[in-house]
PDB file of N, H, CA, C and O in Angstrom:
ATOM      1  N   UNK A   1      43.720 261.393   4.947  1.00  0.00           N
ATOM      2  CA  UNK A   1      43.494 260.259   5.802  1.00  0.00           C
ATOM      3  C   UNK A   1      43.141 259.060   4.931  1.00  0.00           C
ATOM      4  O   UNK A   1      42.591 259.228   3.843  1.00  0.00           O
ATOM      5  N   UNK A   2      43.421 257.964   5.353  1.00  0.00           N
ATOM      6  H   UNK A   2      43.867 257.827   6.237  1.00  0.00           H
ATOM      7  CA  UNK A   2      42.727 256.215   4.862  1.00  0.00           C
ATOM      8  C   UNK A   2      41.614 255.753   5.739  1.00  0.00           C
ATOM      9  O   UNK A   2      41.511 255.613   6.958  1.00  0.00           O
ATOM     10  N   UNK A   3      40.663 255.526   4.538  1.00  0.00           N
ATOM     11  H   UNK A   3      40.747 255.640   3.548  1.00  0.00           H
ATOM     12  CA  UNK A   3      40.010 254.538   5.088  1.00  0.00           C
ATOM     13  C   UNK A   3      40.082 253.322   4.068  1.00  0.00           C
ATOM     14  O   UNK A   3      40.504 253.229   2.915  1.00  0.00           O
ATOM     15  N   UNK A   4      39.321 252.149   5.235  1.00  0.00           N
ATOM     16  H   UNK A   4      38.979 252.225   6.171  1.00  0.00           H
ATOM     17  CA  UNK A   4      39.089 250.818   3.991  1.00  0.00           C
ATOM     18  C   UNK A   4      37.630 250.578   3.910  1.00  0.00           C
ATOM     19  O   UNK A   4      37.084 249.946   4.814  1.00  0.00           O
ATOM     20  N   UNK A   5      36.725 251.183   2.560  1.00  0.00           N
ATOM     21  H   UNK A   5      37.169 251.696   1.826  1.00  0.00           H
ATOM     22  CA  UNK A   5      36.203 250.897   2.163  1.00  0.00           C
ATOM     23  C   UNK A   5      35.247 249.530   1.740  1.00  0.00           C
ATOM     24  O   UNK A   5      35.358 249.279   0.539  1.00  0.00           O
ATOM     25  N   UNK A   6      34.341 248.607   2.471  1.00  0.00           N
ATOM     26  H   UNK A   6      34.251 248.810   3.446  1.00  0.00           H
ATOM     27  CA  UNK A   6      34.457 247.236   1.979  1.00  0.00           C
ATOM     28  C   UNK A   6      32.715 248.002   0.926  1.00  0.00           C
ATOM     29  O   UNK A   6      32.118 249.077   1.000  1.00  0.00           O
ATOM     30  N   UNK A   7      32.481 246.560  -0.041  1.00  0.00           N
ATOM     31  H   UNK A   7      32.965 245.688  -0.101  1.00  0.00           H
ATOM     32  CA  UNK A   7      31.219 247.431  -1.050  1.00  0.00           C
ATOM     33  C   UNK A   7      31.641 245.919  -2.040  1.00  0.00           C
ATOM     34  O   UNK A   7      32.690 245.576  -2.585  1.00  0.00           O
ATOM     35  N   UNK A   8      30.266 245.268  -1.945  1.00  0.00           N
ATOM     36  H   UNK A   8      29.414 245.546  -1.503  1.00  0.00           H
ATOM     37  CA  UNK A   8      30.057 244.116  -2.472  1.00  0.00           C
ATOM     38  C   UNK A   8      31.389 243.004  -2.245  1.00  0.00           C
ATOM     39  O   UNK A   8      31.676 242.200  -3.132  1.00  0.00           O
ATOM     40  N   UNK A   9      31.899 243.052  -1.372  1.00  0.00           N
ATOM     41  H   UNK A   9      31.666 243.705  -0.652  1.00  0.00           H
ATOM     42  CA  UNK A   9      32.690 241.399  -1.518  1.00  0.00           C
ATOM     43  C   UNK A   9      34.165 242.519  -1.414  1.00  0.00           C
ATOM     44  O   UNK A   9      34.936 241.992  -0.611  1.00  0.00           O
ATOM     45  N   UNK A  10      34.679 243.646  -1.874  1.00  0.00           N
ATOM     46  H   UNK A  10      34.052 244.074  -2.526  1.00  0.00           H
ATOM     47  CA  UNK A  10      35.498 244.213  -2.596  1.00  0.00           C
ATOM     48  C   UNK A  10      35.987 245.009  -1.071  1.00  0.00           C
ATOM     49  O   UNK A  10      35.176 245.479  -0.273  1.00  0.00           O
ATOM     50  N   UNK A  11      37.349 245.027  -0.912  1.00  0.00           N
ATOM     51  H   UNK A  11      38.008 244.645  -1.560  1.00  0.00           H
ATOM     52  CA  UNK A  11      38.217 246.474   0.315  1.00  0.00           C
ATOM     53  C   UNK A  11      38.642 247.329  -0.884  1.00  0.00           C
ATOM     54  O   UNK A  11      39.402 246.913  -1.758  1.00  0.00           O
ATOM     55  N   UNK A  12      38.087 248.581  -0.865  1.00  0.00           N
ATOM     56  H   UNK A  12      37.470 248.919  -0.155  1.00  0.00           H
ATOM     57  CA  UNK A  12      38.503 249.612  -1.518  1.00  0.00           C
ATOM     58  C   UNK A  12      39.307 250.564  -0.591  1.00  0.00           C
ATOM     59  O   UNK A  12      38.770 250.713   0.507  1.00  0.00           O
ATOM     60  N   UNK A  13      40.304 251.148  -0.749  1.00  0.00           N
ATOM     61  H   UNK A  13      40.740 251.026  -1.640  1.00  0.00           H
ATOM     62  CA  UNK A  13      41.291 251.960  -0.094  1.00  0.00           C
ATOM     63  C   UNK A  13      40.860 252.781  -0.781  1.00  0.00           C
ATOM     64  O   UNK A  13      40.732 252.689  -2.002  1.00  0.00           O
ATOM     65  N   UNK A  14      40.405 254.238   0.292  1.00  0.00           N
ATOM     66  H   UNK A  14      40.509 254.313   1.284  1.00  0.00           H
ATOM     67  CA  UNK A  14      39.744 255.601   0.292  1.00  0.00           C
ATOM     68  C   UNK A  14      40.647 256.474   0.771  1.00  0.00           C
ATOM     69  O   UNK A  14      41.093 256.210   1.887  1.00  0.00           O
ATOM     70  N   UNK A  15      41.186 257.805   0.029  1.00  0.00           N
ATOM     71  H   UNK A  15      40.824 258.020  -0.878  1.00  0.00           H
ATOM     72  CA  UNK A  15      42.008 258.438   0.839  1.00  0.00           C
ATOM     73  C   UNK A  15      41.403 259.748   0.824  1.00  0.00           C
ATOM     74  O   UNK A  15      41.169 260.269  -0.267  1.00  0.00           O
ATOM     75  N   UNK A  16      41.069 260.454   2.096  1.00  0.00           N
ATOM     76  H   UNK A  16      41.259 260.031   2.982  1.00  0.00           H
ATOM     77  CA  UNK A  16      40.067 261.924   2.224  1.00  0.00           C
ATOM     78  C   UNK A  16      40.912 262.201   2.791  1.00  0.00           C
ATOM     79  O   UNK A  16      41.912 261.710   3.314  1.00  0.00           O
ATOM     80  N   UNK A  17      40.063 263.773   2.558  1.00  0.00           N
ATOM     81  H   UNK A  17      39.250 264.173   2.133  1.00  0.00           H
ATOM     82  CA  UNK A  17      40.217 264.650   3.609  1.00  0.00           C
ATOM     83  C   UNK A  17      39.488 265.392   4.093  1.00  0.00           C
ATOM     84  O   UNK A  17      38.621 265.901   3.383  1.00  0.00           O
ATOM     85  N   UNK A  18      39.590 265.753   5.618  1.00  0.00           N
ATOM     86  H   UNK A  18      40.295 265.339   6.195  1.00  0.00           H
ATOM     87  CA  UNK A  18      37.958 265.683   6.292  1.00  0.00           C
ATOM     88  C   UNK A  18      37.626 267.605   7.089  1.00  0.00           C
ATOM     89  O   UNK A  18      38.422 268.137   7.863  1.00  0.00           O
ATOM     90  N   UNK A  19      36.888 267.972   6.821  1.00  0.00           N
ATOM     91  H   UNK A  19      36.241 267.540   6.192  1.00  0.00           H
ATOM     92  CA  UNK A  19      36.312 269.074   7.199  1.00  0.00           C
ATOM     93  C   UNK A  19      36.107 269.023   8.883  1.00  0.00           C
ATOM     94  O   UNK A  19      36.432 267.890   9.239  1.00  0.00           O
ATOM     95  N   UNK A  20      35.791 269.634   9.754  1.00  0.00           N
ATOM     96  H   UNK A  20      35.527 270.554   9.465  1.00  0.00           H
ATOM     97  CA  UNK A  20      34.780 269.539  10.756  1.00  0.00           C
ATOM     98  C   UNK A  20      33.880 270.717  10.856  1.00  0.00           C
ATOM     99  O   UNK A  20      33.940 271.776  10.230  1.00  0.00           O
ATOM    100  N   UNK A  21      32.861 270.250  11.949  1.00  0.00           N
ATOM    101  H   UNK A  21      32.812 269.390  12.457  1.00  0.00           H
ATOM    102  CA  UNK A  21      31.963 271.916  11.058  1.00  0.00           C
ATOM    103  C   UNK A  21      32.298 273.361  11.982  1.00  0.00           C
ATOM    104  O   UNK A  21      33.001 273.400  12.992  1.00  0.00           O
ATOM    105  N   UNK A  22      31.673 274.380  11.411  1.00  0.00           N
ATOM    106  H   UNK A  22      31.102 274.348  10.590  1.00  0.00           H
ATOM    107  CA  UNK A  22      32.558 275.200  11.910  1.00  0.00           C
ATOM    108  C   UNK A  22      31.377 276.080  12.098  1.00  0.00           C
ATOM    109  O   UNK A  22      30.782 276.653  11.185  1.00  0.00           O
ATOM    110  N   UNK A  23      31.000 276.155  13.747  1.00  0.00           N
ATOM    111  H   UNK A  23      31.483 275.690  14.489  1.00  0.00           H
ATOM    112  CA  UNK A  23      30.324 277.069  14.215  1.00  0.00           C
ATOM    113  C   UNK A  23      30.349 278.714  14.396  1.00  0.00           C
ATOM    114  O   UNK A  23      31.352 278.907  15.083  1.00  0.00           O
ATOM    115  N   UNK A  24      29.941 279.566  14.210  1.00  0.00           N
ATOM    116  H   UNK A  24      29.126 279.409  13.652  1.00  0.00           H
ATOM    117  CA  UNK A  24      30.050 281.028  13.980  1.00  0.00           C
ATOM    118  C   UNK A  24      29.894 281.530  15.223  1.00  0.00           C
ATOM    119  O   UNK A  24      29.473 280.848  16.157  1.00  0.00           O
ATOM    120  N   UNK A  25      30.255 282.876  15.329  1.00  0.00           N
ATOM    121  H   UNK A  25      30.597 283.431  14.570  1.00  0.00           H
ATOM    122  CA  UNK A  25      30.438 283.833  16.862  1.00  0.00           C
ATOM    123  C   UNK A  25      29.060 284.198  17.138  1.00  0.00           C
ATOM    124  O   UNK A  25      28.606 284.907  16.240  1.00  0.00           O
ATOM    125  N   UNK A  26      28.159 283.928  18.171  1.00  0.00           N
ATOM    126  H   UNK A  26      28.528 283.352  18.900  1.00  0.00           H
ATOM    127  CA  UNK A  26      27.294 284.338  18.270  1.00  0.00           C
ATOM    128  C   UNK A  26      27.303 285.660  19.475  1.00  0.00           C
ATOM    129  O   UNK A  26      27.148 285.275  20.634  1.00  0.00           O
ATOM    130  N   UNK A  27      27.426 286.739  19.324  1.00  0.00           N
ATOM    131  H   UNK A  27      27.552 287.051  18.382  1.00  0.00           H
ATOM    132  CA  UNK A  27      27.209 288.168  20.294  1.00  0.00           C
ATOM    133  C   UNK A  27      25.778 287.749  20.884  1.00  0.00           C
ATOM    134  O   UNK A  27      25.149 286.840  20.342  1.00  0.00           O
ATOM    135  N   UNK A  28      25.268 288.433  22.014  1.00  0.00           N
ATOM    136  H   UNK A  28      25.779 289.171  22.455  1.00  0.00           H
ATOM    137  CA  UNK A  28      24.249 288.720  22.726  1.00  0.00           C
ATOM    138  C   UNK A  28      22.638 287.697  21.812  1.00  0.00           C
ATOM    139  O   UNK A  28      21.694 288.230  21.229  1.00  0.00           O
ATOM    140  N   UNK A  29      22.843 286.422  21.987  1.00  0.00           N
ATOM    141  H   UNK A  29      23.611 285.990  22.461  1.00  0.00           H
ATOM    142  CA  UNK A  29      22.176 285.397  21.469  1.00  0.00           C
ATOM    143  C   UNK A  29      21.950 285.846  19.821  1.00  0.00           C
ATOM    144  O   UNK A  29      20.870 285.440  19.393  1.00  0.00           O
ATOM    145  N   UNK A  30      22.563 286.414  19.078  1.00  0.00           N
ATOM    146  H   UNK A  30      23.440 286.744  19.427  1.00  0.00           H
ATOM    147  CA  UNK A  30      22.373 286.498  17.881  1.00  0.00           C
ATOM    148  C   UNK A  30      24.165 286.207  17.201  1.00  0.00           C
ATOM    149  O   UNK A  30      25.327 286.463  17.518  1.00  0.00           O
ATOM    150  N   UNK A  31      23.412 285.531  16.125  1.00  0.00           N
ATOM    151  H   UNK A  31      22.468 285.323  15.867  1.00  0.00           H
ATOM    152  CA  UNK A  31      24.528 284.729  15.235  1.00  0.00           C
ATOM    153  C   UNK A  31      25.196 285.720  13.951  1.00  0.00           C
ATOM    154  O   UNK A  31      24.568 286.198  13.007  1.00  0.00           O
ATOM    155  N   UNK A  32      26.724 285.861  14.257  1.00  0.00           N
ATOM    156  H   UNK A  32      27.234 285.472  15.024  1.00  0.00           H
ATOM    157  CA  UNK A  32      26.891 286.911  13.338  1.00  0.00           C
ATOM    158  C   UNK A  32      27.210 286.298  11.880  1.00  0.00           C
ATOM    159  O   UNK A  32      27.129 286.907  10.813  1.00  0.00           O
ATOM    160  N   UNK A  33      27.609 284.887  12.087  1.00  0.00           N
ATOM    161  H   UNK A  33      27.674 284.392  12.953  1.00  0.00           H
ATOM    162  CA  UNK A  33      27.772 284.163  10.837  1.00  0.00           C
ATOM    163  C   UNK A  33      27.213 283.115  10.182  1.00  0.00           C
ATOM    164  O   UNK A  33      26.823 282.557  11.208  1.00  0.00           O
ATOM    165  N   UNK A  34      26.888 282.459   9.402  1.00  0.00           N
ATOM    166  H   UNK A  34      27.204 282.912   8.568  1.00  0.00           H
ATOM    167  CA  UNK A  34      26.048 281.328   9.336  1.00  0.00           C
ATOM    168  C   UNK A  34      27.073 280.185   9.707  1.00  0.00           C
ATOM    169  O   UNK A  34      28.282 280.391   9.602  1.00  0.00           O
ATOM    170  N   UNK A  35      26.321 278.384  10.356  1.00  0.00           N
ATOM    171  H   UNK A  35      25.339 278.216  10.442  1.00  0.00           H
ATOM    172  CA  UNK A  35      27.463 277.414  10.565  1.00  0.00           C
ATOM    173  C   UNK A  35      27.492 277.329   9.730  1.00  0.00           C
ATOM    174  O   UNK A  35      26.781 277.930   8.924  1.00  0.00           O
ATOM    175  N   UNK A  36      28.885 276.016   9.337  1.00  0.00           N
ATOM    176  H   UNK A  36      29.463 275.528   9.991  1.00  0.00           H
ATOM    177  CA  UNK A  36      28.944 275.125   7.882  1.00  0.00           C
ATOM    178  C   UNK A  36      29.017 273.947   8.770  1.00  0.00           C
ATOM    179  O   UNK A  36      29.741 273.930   9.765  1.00  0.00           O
ATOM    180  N   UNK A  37      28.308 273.021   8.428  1.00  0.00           N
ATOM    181  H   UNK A  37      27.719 273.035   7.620  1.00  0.00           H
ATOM    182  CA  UNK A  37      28.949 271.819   8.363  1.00  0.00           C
ATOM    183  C   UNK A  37      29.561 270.847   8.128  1.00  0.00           C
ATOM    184  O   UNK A  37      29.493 270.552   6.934  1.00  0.00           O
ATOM    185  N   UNK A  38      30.216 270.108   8.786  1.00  0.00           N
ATOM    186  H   UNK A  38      30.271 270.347   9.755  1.00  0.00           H
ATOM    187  CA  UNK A  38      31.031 269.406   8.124  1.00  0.00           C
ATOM    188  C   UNK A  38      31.269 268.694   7.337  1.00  0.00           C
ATOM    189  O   UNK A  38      30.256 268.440   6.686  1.00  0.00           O
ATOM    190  N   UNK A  39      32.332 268.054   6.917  1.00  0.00           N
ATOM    191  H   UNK A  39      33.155 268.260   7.446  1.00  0.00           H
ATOM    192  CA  UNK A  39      31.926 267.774   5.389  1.00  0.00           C
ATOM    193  C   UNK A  39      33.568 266.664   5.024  1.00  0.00           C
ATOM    194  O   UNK A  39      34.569 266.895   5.702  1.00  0.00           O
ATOM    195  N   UNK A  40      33.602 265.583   3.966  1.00  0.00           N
ATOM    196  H   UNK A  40      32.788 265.396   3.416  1.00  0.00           H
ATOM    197  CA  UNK A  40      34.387 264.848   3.787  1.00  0.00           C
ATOM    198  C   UNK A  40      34.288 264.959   2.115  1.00  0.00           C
ATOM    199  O   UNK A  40      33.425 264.896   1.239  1.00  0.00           O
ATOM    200  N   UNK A  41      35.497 265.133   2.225  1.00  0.00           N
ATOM    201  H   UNK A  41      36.198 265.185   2.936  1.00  0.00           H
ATOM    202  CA  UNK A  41      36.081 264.698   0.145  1.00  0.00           C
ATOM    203  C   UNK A  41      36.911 264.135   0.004  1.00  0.00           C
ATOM    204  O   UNK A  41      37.956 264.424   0.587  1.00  0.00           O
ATOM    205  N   UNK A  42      36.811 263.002  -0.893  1.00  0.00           N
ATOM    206  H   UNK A  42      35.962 262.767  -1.366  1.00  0.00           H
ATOM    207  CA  UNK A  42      37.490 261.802  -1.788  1.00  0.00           C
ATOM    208  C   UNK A  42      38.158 262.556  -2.050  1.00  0.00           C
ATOM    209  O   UNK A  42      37.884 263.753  -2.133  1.00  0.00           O
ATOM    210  N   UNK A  43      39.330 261.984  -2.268  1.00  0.00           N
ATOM    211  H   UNK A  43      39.553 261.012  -2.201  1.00  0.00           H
ATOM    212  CA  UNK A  43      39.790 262.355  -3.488  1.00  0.00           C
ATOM    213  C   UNK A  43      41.058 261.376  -4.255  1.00  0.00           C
ATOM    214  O   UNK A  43      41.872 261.642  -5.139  1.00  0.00           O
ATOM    215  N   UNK A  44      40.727 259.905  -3.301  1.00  0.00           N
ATOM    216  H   UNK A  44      40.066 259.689  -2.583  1.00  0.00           H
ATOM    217  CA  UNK A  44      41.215 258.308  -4.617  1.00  0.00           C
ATOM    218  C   UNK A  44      40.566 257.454  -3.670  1.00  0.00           C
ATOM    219  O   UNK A  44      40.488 257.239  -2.460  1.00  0.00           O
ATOM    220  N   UNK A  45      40.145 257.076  -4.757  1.00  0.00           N
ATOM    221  H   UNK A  45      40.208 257.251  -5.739  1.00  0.00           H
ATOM    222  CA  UNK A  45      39.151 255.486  -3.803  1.00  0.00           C
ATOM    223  C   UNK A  45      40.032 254.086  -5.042  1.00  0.00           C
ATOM    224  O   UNK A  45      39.995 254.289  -6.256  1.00  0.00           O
ATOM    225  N   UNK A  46      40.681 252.889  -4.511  1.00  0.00           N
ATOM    226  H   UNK A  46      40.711 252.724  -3.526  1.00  0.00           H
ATOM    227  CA  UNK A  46      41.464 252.419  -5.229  1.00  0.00           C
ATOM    228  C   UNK A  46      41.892 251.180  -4.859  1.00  0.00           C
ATOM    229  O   UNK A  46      42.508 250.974  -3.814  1.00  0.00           O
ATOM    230  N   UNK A  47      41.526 250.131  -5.857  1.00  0.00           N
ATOM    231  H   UNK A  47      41.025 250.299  -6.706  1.00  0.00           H
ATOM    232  CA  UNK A  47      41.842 248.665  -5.978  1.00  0.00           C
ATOM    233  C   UNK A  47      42.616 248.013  -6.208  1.00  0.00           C
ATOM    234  O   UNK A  47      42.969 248.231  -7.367  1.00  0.00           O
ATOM    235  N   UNK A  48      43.172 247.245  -5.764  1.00  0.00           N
ATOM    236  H   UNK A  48      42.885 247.068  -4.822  1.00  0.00           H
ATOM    237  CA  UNK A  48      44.308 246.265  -5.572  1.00  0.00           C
ATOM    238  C   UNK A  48      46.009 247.319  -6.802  1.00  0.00           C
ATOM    239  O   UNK A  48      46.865 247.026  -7.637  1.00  0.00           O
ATOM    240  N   UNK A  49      45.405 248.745  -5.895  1.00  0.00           N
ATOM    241  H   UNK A  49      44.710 248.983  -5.217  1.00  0.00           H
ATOM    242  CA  UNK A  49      46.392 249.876  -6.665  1.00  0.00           C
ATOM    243  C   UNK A  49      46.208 250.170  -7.720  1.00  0.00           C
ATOM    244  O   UNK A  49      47.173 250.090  -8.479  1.00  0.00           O
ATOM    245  N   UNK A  50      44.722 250.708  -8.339  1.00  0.00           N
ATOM    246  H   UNK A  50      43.938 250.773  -7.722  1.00  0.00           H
ATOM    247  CA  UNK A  50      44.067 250.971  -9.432  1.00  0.00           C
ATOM    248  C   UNK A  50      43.169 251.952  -9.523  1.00  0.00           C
ATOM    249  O   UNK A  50      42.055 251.491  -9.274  1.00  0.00           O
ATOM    250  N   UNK A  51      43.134 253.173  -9.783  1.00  0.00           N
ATOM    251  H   UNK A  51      44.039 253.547  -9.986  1.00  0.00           H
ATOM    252  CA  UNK A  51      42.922 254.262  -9.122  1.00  0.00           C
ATOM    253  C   UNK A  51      40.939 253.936 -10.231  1.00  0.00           C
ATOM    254  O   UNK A  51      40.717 253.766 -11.430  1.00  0.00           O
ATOM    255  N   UNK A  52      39.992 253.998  -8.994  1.00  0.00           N
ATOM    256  H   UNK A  52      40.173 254.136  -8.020  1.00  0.00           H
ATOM    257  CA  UNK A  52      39.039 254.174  -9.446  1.00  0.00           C
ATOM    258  C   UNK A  52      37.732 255.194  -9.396  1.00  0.00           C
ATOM    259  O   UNK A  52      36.565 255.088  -9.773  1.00  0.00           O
ATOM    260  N   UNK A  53      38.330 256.003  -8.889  1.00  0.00           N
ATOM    261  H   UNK A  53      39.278 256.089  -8.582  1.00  0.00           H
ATOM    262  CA  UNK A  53      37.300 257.417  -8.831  1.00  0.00           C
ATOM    263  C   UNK A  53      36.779 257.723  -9.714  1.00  0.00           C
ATOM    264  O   UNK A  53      35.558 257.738  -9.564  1.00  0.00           O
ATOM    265  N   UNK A  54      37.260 258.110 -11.015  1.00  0.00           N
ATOM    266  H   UNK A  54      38.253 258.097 -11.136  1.00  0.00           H
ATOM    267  CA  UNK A  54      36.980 258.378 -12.056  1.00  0.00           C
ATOM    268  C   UNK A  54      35.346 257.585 -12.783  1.00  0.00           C
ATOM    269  O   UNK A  54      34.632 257.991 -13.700  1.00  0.00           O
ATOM    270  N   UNK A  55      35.208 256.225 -11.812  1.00  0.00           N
ATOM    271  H   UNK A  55      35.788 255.895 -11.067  1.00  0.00           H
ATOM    272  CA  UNK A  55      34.498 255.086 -12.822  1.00  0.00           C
ATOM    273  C   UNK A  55      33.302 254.928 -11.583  1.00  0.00           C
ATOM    274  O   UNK A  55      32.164 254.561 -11.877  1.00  0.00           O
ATOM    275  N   UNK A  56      33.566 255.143 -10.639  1.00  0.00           N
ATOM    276  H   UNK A  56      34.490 255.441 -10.401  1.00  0.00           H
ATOM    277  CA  UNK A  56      32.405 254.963  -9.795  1.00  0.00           C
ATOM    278  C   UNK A  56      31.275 256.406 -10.051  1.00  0.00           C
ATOM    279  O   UNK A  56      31.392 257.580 -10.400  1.00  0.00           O
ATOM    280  N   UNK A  57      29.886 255.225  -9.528  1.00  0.00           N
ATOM    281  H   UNK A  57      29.792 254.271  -9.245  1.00  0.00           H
ATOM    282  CA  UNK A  57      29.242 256.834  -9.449  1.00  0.00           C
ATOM    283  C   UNK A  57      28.872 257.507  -8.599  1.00  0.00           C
ATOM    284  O   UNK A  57      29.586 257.599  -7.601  1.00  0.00           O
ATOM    285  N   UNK A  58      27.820 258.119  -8.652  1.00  0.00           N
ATOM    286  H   UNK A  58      27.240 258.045  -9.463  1.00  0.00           H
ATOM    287  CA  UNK A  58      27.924 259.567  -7.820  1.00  0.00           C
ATOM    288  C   UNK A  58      27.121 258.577  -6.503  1.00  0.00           C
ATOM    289  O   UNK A  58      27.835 258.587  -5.500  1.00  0.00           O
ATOM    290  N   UNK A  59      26.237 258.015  -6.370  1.00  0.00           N
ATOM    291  H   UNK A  59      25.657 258.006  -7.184  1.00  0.00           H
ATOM    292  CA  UNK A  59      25.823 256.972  -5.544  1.00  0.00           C
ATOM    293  C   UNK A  59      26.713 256.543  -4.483  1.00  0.00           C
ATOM    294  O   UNK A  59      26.806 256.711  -3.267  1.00  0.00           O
ATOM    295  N   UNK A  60      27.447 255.809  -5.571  1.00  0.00           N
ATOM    296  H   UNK A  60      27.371 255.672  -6.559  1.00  0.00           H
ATOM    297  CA  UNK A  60      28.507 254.858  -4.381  1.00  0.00           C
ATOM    298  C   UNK A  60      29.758 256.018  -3.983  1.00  0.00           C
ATOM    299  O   UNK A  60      30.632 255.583  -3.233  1.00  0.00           O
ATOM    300  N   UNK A  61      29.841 256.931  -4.274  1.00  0.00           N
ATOM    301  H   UNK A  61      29.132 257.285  -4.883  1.00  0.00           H
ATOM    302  CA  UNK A  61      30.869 257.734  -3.492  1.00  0.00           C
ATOM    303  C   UNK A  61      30.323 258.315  -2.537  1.00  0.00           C
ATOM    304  O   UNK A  61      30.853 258.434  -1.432  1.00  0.00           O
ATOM    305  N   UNK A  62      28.796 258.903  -2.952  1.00  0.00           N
ATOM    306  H   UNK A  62      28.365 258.807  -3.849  1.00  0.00           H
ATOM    307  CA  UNK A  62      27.832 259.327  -1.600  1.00  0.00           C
ATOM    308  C   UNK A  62      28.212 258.062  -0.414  1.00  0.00           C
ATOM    309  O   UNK A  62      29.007 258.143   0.523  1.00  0.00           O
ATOM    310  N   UNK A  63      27.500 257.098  -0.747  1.00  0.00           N
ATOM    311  H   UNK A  63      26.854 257.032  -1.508  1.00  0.00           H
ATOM    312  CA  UNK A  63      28.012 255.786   0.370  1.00  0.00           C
ATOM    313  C   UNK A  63      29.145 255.772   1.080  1.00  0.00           C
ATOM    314  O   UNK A  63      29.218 255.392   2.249  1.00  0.00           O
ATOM    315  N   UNK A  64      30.118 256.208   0.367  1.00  0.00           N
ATOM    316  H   UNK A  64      30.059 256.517  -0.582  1.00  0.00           H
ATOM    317  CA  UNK A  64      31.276 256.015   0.740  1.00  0.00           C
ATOM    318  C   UNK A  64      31.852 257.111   1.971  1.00  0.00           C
ATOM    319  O   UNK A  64      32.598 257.012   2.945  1.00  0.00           O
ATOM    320  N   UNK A  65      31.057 258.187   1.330  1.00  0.00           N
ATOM    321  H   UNK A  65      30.450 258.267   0.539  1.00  0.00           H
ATOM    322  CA  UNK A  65      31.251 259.182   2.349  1.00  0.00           C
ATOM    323  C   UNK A  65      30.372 259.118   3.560  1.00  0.00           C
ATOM    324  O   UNK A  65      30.636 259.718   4.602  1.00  0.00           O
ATOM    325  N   UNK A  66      29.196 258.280   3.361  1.00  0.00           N
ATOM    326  H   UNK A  66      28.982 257.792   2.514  1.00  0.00           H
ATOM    327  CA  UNK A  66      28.589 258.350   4.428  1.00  0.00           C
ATOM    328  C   UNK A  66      28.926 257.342   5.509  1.00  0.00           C
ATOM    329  O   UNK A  66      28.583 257.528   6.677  1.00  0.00           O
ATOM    330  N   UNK A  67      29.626 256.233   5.094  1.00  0.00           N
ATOM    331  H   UNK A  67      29.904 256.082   4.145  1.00  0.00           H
ATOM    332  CA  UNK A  67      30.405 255.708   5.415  1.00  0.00           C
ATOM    333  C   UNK A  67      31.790 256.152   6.165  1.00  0.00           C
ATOM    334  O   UNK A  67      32.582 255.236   6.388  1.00  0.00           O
ATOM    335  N   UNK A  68      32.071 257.167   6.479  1.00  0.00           N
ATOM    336  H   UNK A  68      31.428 257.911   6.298  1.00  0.00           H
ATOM    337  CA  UNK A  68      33.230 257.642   6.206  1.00  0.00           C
ATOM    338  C   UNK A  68      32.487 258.468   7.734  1.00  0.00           C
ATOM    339  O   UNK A  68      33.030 258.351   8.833  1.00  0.00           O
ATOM    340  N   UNK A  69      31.287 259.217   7.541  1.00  0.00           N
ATOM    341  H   UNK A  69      30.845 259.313   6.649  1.00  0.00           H
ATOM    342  CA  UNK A  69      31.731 260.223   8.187  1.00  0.00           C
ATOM    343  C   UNK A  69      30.331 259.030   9.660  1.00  0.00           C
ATOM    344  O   UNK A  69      29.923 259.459  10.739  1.00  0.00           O
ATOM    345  N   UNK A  70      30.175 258.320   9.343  1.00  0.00           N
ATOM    346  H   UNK A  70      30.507 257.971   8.466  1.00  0.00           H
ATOM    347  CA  UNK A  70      29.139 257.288  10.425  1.00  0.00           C
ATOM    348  C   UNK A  70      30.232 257.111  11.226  1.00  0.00           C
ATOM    349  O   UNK A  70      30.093 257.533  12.374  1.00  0.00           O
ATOM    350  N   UNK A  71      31.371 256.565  10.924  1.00  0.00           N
ATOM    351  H   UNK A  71      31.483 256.222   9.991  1.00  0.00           H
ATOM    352  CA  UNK A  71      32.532 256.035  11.111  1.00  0.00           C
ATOM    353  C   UNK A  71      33.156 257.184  12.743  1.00  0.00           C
ATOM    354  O   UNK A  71      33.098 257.216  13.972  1.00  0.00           O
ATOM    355  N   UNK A  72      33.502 257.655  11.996  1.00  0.00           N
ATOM    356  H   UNK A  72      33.550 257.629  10.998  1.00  0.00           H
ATOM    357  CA  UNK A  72      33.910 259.412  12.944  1.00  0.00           C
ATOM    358  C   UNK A  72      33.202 259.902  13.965  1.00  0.00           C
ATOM    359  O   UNK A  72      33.642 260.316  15.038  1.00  0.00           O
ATOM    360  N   UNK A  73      31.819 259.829  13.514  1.00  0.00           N
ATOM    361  H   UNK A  73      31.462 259.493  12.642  1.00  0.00           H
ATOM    362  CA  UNK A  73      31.023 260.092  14.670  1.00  0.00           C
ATOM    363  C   UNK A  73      31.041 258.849  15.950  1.00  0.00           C
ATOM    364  O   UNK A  73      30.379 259.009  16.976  1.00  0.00           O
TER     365      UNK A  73
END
């Protein structure tokens, strides 16, 4: 999927792909599996067609994802 990214002045084009969470079988009120939740991964965040994943840090990709998944909800 795309998103557009904006982050100081700058549209960064984000391309993920997105999890949803995944609840387990619960029998006679007991849970036979644990949930996961859901979850989003980068995987090119990229400027005027300049691939910059590599250079950002772990911060602003957190942002980005949280961004990402505020969005969805």
């Amino acid at each position: 999927m795309r998103y557009m990214y904006s982050h100081e002045g700058r549209d960064f084009e984000v391309q993920y792909d997105s999890y949803p969470p995944d609840l387990s079988l619960r029998m006679n009120g007991i849970q036979a599996e644990p949930d996961y939740a859901g979850y989003v991964e980068v995987n090119s965040v990229t400027l005027l067609g300049i691939e910059l994943i590599d250079l950002l840090s772990e911060a602003v990709l957190e942002e980005i994802v949280e961004d990402i998944m505020g969005v969805k909800q």
